[in-house]
Structures are given as C-alpha cells and as structure tokens.
C-alpha positions in Angstrom: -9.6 6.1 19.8 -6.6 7.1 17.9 -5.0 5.7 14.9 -1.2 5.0 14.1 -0.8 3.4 10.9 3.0 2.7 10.2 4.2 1.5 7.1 8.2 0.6 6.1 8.8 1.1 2.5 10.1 -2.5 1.4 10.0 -4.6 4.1 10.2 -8.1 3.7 7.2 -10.6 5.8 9.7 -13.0 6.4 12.3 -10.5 8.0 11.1 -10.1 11.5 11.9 -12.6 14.5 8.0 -12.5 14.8 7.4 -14.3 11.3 10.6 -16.7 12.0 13.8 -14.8 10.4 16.6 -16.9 12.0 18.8 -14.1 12.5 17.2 -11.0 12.6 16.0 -10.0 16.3 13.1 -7.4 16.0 12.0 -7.3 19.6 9.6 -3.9 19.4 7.6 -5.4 16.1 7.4 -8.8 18.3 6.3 -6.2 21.2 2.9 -5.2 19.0 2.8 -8.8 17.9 2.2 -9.9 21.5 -0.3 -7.3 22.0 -2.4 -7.4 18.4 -2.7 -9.6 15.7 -0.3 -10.7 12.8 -1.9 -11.4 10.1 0.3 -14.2 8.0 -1.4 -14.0 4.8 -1.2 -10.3 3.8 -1.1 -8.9 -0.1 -0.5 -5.9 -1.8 -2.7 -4.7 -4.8 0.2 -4.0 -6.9 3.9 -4.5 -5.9 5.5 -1.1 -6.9 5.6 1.8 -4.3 2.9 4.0 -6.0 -0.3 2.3 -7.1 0.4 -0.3 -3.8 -0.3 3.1 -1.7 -2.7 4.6 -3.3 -4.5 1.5 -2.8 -3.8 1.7 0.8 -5.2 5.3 1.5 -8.5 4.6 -1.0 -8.7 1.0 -0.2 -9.8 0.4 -3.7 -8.3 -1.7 -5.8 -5.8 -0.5 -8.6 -7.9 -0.6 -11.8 -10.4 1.1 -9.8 -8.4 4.3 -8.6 -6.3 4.1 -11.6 -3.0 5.2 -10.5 -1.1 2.7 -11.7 2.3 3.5 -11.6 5.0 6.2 -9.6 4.7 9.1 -10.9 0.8 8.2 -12.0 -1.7 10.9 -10.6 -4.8 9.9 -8.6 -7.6 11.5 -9.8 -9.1 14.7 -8.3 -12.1 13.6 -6.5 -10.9 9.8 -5.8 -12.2 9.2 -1.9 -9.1 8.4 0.8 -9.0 7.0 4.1 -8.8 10.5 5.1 -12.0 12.0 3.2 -13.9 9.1 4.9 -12.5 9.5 8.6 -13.0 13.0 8.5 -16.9 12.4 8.0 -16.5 10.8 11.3 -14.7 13.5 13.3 -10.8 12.3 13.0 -8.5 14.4 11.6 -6.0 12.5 9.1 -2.5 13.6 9.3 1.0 12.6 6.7 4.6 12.0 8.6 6.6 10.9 5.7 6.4 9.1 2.1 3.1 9.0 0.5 4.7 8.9 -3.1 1.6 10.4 -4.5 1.4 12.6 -7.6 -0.9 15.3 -7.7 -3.3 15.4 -10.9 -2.5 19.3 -11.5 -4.3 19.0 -15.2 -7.7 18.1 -12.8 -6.9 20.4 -10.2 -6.5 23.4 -12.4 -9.6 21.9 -14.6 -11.7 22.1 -11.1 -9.8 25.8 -10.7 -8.5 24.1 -7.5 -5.7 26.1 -5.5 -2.9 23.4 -4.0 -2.7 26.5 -1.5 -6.2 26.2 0.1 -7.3 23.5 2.5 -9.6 21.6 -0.6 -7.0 21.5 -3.0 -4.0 20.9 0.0 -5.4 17.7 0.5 -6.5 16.9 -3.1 -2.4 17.1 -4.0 -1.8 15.7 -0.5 -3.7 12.5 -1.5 -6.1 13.5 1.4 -4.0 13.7 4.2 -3.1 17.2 6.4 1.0 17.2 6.1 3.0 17.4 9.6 5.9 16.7 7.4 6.1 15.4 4.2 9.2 13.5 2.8 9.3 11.1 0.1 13.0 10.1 0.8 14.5 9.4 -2.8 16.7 12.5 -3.2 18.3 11.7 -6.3 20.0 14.5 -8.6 21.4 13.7 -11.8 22.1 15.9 -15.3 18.2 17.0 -15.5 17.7 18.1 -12.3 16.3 16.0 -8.7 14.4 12.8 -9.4 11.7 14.5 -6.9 11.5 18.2 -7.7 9.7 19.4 -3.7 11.6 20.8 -1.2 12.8 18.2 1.7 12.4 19.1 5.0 14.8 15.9 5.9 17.6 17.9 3.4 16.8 20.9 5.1 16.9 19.1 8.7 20.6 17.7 7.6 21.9 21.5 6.6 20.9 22.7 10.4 23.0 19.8 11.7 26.0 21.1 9.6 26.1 19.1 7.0 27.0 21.0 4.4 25.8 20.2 1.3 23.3 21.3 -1.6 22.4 17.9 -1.3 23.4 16.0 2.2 20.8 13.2 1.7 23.0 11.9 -1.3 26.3 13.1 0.2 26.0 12.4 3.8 22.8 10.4 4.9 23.2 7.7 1.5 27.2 7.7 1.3 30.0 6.5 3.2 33.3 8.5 3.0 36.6 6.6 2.4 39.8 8.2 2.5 38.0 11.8 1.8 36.1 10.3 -1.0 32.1 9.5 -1.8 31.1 5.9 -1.6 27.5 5.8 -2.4 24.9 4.5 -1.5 23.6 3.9 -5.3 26.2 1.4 -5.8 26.0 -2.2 -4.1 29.7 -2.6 -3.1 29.5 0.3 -0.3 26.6 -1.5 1.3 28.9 -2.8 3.9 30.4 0.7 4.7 28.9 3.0 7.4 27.0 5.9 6.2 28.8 9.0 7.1 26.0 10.5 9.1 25.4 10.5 12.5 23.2 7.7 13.4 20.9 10.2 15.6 20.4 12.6 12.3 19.8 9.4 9.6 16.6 9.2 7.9 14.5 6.9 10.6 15.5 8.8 13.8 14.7 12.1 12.1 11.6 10.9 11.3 10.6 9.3 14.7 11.6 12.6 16.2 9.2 14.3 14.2 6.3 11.3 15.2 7.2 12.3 19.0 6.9 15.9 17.9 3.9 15.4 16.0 2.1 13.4 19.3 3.3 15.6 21.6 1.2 18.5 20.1 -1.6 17.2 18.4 -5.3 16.4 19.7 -7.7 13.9 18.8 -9.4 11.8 17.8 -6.5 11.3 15.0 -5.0 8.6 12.5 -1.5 9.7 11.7 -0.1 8.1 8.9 3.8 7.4 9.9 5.3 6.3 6.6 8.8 5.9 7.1 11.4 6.0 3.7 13.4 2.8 4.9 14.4 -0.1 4.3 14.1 0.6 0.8 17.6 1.0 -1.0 20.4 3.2 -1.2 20.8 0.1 1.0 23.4 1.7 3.5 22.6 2.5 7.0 24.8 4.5 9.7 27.1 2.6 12.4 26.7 0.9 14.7 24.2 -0.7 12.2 26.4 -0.9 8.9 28.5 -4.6 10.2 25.9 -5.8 12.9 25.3 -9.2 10.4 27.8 -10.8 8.5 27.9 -13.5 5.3 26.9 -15.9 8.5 23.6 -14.2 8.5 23.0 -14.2 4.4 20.4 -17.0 3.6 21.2 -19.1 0.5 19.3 -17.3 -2.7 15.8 -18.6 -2.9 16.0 -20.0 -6.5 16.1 -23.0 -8.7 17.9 -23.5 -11.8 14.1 -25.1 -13.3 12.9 -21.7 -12.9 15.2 -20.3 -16.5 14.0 -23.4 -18.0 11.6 -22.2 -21.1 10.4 -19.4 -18.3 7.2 -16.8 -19.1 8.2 -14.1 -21.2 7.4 -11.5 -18.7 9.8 -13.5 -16.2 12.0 -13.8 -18.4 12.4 -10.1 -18.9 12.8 -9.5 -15.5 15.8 -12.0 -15.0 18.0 -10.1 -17.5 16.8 -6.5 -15.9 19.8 -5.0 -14.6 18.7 -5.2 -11.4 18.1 -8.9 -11.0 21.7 -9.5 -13.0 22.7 -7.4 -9.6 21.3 -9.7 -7.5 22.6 -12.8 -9.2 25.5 -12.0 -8.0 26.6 -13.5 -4.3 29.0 -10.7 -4.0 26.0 -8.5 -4.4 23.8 -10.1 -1.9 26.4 -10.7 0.7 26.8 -6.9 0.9 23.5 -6.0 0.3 21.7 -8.3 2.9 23.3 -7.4 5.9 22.5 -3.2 5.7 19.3 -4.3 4.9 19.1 -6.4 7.9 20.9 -3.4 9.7 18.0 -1.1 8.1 15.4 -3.1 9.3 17.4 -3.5 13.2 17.6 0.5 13.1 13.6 0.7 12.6 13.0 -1.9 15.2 14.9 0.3 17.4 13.6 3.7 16.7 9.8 1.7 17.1 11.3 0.9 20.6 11.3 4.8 21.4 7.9 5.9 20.1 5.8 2.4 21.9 8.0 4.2 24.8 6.6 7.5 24.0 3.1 6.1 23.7 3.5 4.4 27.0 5.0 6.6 29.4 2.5 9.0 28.3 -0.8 6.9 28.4 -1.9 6.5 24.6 -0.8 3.4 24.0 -4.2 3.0 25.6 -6.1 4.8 23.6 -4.3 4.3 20.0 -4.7 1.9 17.4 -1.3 0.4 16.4 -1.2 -1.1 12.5 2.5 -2.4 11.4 2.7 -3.4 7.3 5.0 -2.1 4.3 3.9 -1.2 0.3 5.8 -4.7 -0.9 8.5 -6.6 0.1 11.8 -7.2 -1.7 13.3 -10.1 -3.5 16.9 -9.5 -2.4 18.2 -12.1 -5.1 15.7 -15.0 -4.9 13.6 -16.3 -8.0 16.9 -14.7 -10.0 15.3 -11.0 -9.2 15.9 -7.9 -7.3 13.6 -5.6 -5.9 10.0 -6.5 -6.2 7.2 -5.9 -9.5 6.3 -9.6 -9.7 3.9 -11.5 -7.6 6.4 -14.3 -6.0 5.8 -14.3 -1.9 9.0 -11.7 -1.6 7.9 -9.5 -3.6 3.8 -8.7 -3.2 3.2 -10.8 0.6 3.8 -7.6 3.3 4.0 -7.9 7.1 0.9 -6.5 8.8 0.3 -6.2 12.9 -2.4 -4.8 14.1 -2.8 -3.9 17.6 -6.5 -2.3 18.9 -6.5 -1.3 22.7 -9.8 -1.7 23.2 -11.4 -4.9 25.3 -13.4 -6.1 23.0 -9.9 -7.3 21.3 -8.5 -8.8 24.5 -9.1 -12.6 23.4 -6.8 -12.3 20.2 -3.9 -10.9 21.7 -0.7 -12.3 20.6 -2.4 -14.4 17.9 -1.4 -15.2 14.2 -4.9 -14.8 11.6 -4.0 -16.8 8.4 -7.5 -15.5 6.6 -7.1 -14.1 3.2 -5.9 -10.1 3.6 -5.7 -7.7 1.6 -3.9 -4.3 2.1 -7.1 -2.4 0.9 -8.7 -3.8 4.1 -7.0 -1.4 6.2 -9.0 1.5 4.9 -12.0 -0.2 6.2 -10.7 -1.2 9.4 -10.2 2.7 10.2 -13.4 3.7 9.1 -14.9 1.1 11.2 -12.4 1.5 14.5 -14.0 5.6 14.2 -17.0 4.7 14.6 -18.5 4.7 11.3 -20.0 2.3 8.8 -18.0 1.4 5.9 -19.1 2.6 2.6 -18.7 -0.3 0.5 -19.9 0.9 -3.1 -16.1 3.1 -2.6 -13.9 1.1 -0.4 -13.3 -2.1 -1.7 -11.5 -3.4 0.9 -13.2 -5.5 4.2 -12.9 -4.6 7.9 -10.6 -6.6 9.6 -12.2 -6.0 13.2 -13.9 -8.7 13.0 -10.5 -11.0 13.0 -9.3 -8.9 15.7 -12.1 -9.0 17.7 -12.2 -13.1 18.2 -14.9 -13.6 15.2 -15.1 -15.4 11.8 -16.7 -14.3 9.0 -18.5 -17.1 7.3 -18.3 -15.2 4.1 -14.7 -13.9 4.2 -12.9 -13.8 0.9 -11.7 -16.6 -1.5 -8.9 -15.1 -2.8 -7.0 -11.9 -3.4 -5.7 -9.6 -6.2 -2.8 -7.9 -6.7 -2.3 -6.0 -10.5 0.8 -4.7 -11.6 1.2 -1.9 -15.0 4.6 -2.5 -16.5 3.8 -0.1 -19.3 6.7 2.3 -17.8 9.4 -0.1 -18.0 12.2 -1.7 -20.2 10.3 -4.8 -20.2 7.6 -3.4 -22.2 9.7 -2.6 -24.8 11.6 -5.4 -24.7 8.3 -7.8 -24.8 7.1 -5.2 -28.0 4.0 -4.6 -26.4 1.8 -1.6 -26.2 1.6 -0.2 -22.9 -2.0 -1.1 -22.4 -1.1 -4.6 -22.8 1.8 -4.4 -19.9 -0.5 -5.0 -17.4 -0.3 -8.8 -15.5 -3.2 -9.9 -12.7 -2.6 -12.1 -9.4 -4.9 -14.5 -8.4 -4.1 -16.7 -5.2 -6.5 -18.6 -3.3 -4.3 -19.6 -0.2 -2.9 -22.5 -2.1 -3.0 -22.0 -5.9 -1.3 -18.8 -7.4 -1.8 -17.7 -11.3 -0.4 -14.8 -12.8 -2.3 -14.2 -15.9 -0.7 -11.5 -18.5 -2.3 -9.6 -20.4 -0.7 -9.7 -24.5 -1.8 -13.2 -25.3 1.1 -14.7 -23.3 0.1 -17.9 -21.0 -0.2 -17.7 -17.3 1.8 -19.2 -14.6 0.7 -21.1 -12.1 2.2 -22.2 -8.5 0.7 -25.0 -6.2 1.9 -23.5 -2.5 1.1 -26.7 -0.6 3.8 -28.8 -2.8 5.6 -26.2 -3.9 6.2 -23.6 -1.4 9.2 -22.3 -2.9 7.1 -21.4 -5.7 10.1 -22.8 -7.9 7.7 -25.0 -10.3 5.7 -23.4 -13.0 2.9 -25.8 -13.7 1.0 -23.9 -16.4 3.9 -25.2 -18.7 3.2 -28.4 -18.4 0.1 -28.5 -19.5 -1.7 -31.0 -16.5 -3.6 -28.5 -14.4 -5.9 -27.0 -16.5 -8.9 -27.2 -14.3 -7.1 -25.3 -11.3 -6.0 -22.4 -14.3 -9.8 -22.5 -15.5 -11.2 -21.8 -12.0 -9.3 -19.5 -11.3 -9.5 -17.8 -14.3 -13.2 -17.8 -13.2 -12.3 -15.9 -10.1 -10.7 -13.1 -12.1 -13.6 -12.8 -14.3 -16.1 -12.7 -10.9 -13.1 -9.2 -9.7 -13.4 -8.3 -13.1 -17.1 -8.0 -12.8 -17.1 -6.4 -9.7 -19.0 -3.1 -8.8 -16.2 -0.7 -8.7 -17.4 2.7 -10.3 -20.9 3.6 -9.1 -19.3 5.6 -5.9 -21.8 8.8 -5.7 -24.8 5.9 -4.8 -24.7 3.2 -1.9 -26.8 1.0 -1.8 -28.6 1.9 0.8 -29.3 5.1 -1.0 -30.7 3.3 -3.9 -33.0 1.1 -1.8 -34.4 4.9 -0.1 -35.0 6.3 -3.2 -37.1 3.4 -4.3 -40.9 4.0 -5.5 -39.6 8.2 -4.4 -40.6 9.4 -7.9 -44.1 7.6 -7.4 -44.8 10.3 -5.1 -43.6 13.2 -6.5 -45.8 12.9 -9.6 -44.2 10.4 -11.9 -46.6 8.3 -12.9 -45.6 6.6 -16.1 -47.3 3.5 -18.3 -50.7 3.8 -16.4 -54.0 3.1 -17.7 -56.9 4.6 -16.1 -54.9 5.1 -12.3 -55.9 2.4 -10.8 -53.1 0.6 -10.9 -52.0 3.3 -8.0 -53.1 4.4 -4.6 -55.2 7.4 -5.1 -53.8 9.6 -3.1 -51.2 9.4 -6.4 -53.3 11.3 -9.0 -54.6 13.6 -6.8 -53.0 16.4 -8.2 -54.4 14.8 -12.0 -58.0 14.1 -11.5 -60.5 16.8 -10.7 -62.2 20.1 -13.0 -59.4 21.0 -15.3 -58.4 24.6 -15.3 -59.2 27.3 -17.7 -56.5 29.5 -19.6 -56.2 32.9 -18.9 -57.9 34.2 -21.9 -61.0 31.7 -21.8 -61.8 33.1 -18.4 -62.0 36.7 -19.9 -64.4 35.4 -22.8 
C-alpha cells in the first residue's frame, strides 16, 4: 500500500461542507469523507507552522523534538516518519512546504554533506525532495524572508511572467490600473490575483503530484504539502468574488472575553494582527478569498482523486486529509492562530485506507481524542511495521479506522506553544524560557497553563462551547484546574528521551551480562547456575616465569 498524506497550511476544521460550513461547498474533501473516516476531535502539538510539523513528521511531541519555533532547527539525528518507513521498504518523498530548518551547526559537527543522500535527508527533515517549496516568498530591504531557490518562482518565469520575483508580483498581487495591489495588505483580498488561475500556487503544485505519481514506484508515502490557504489571502479568478459579505459569519467573540483577560491573551488582542481582524472591513474582505482559497484546493483535490482513479491507485493508496493549525479569522478578538481556542489549534483530519479490513467505517465521523502526532504511527503501522513507541509518541489510529475501540485510548491531549520569538514576550517582560504556555483538554475541559507565574485559563466546552467564559478567574472550579493540572504533570513525566532502547530491547538484554561473565555481589557461587563460574573455578594458572622456575 501507498501513502498520500496531504496537508493545507491553515485550514480551518470548521470550513468544509463535511464538518457543517453553511456556505462553503467542498465536495472532493466530502468525497474522502464518504470513503474514510473524519476524525472530529483532532489537535495540533503546537499552533505555529514549524514545531506543529515537525511534530507531524517525528510524531513526537514538541518539548521532545525541540523545534519549537519557524526558523528552529530539528536536531541532526531526531527520527521522522520517513527514517521509520524506510526501515520497512517505503520510500518517503516531499511535494511542497515542510518549513523545516536544517541544524547546519550539527550537520557540519557530524562532518555531514547536505549534498549526499545522509545529510539530504537530515536538512530535508527526512524526506527525498520531488519538489520542495515553502511558499512565503517575501523580499524586503535585507534580502528574501526564505533565502532557497523556488522552483514555483522559477515555474512562473517559464510561463512569462516576468519578474525577479513573480510570486510577490504576479501569483500574491492584483494589478489595478497598471499598478501592484498586494497580496500583504487586507484591502486587495477581494481583487483577483493577476495570474492565471492554471499557473497559481495550488494547480502548480497538483501538477507536479500528477507528475510525481505518474513516474514514481512503490511502495511510497508522498508527503503533498500544499502552501495554501494560508495568507497573502488573495486567490486568482474565478475564485477571487465566488462569496460575498452574505457568506461572512458574525465574529466569534464576546465582549466578557476583554474583561480583566490573561495576560498572555491580552497581548495577543492588541498584536497588530488581531487589531486587523477587529475590524469588519477586514474580515469581510478577508473571508471570502479565504473561502475562495479553500474552493480552489477542493477543486484541484477533484483532479488528483481523478488521477488516482482513472489510473487504479486509489485502490491501493492511503488517503490522509489534515492542515498544521487552523486560523482565527477575527474571532476571540485574534487573527491568525498561536493560541489554543478551537480555530486556532483543532485541524481537519480524513483518513481514507483502501484496504477491507476498513470497509465497516466508511463514511463515519470518530470523536476519540486525536492527536496529529498519531499520524506518524498510523504510517508505520499501515507499512507493515510495528510502531516504535520509546520514539514516536504518537498512537496508531488503525484501530479507529478499522471498526475497533481501544479500551485504553487517551484521556486528553497536548498542544505547547514557545512564544519566546514574539512581541509578546517582550511585552509580558519575560525571558524567553518562560514564553512557553501548555494545552490541556480532556474533550470537555480545556486549561491553558503559562508558564511565568501567570494563572491559567480554563474553558468548560459542554456549557460553554464558544469558549467565551474564562472560569479560572472566578475562582469556583478549582478541582477541575487541579486535575488537570495532574494530567500535565503525568505528560510531563512521560518517557520521552530514552529513544536508542525499546523496551523490548531492554527486556532481551535482561540477565545477558550473567552470561558473559558478570558475576557481581556473590558469595561462594552458589547463588548461580554453575554452568556461570565455569570459566572461575578450577586449577588456577601459573605466570609465565613460575613455569620456567
């Protein structure tokens, strides 16, 4: 079996006609719906692009990898999905964003070359690249925000768009009466992009999937990871005016949520980008592209479940359907994502496995506990392998799909989130090992503890949905903020670092020594069988020189 895991950088879980959107018709996500799984409780570890992936391809959990932040490098040596599926016999291939950073101090430490196959996939964060494109072409007075080359840049210039920079100029603006309207700022959202909407960033890159299929021979996971619907938030026409105010939802937020708020929240309400997002003019611009992102990806995941089909591997390949975070688009006061409200660290994930033994379970919704570190497992498992759980932290979820329940599935999940990087820090006058904050939900309750002896928040989902009510400020739920305080301590205590030694290897090497002559604290030797002092009882040799006497 093949693997195609498929991942949309900030996609909401709530916009898809699958998980309800009352507007927003995604027909080909619905498609893999009807023949997988949703899963409707789904978490990131972190909500920022960066450390959420590189939780994704080690399926380990934040403080365990330790690449906290974009722009953070993994270590050289840290395990990924593809490290473990190649032990297995499937190749493990990149189309797209991974937003890794290579650890080139460890590299050249290790005397690692990025130019031969080891150190390729160390600075490749274990994948083989097809084509690699991190999408955020930026250039300002220092230079680009992302110094490689871009083969979607380079794609644009063949086409004849002529530009040192046609991502910016072309594929992220609009042109009005001969001049740029970009991308970067919120009041062109509404305008078409001036690209062709064959040569935009999602087509290009589902052209290059079909390319990549068309060629390649398994077994295989192929890791499509497309750039959008993350912002510039423009998209070509016909996309740019499909949805109008009509299809703008009121802003998710409650006036009781600025009322004596948590520090940390507060900081992010007067960020620049949730002052953005404050503003309706903002979000009535903004939300329709990103509805008519999201329309354009449904599309172009029409044409490659056609692919798949007309030639026969939608048979034989794994389907998996999810994104690195979600977006607030305005509500709780914010924009974007980095704090642990349902918009923001809650992720769409489908999973679709061919096989029969997943037949009962089609079409079905799974509300158990996820967490995106589980899809590491559920790979290493769907190749045939066991998982090796003193690495990845994460839980198969092939059980779910294939019509069982685990009597000993998880309580709750964890998602961590290092704001050391950021304004807020600052702001808050912290150091930047105290910007960290920790997510605890247990399907009902949700605390946010922060680290920096602030208090936590705490939300009760049942009664409070909305998550508008912070009940750790009023003092009359201490025993749900204790317990759950208790779960974080149980993560904390985890066994995350002993990954050179399964357990299983530690059981075999039991009593091992014994029999290789280490017999320690023993008093006359019969405490062992005697086959153990063999080699120590008997006439005991003479030296050399005694013989010779």
């Amino acid at each position: 079996m093949n693997i195609l895991f498929i991942m949309y950088d900030q996609l909401r879980f709530d916009y898809l006609s699958c998980a309800g959107h009352p507007h927003l018709e995604t027909p080909n996500f619905d498609r893999v719906a009807a023949k997988g799984v949703r899963f409707t409780n789904a978490y990131v570890q972190s909500p920022i692009c960066g450390a959420s992936r590189m939780s994704f391809y080690t399926g380990r959990y934040v403080s365990s990898h330790g690449a906290a932040w974009n722009g953070f490098p993994i270590r050289v040596g840290e395990m990924t999905m593809g490290d473990h599926l190649r032990k297995l016999g499937m190749d493990c291939w990149l189309l797209g964003k991974t937003h890794m950073k290579v650890d080139a101090e460890g590299m050249a430490r290790l005397g690692l070359s990025p130019d031969s196959m080891i150190g390729a996939r160390q600075a490749e964060c274990g994948f083989d690249v097809w084509v690699r494109d991190d999408g955020l072409w930026g250039a300002g007075p220092d230079g680009f925000y992302d110094e490689k080359r871009s083969p979607y840049n380079e794609y644009l210039k063949s086409k004849g768009y002529d530009s040192v920079n046609p991502w910016a100029d072309f594929a992220n603006s609009a042109a009005v009466n001969g001049e740029k309207a970009s991308g970067w700022m919120f009041e062109n959202a509404d305008k078409p992009a001036n690209v062709d909407e064959a040569d935009s960033e999602t087509p290009w890159l589902t052209g290059e999937a079909i390319r990549f299929l068309e060629k390649v021979e398994g077994p295989w996971c192929a890791h499509l990871s497309f750039i959008k619907p993350h912002w510039p938030y423009i998209v070509p026409a016909p996309y740019h005016d499909m949805y109008s105010l009509n299809h703008v939802p009121a802003a998710l937020r409650h006036s009781i949520e600025r009322e004596d708020p948590h520090p940390v929240y507060e900081a992010y309400m007067g960020n620049r980008i949730a002052t953005a997002f404050q503003r309706e003019d903002v979000r009535q611009k903004v939300i329709p592209a990103y509805m008519g992102l999201i329309k354009q990806a449904d599309d172009q995941l029409g044409r490659l479940l056609d692919h798949l089909e007309v030639t026969g591997r939608m048979d034989d390949t794994m389907i998996v359907l999810t994104s690195d975070h979600g977006d607030y688009l305005g509500d709780h006061w914010l924009g974007e994502k980095d704090l642990f409200h349902e918009p923001s660290v809650k992720i769409p994930m489908i999973v679709y496995d061919p096989r029969k033994e997943a037949g009962a379970t089609r079409g079905t919704t799974c509300d158990a506990l996820v967490e995106s570190i589980d899809l590491a497992a559920t790979f290493v498992e769907a190749a045939g392998g066991d998982v090796p759980d003193h690495i990845i932290e994460g839980r198969s979820l092939m059980p779910w799909l294939h019509g069982e329940k685990p009597s000993d599935w998880r309580s709750y999940v964890i998602s961590e989130f290092d704001y050391s990087s950021t304004p807020q820090c600052v702001q808050l006058g912290l150091s930047p090992r105290d910007a960290r904050l920790f997510m605890v939900f247990d399907g009902r309750w949700k605390m946010m503890h922060a680290e920096g002896g602030f208090r936590p928040m705490l939300f009760d989902l049942q009664t409070d949905p909305e998550e508008f009510h912070d009940l750790a400020k009023t003092g009359t739920h201490q025993a749900e903020i204790d317990r759950l305080y208790d779960c974080l301590a149980e993560w904390g205590r985890r066994m995350s670092q002993r990954v050179t030694k399964s357990d299983v290897d530690i059981i075999e090497s039991r009593g091992k020594s014994i029999r290789r002559g280490i017999l320690p604290f023993l008093v006359d030797g019969s405490e062992v069988p005697e086959e153990m002092t063999l080699h120590y009882r008997g006439a005991a040799p003479m030296r050399a020189q005694e013989e010779k006497k």
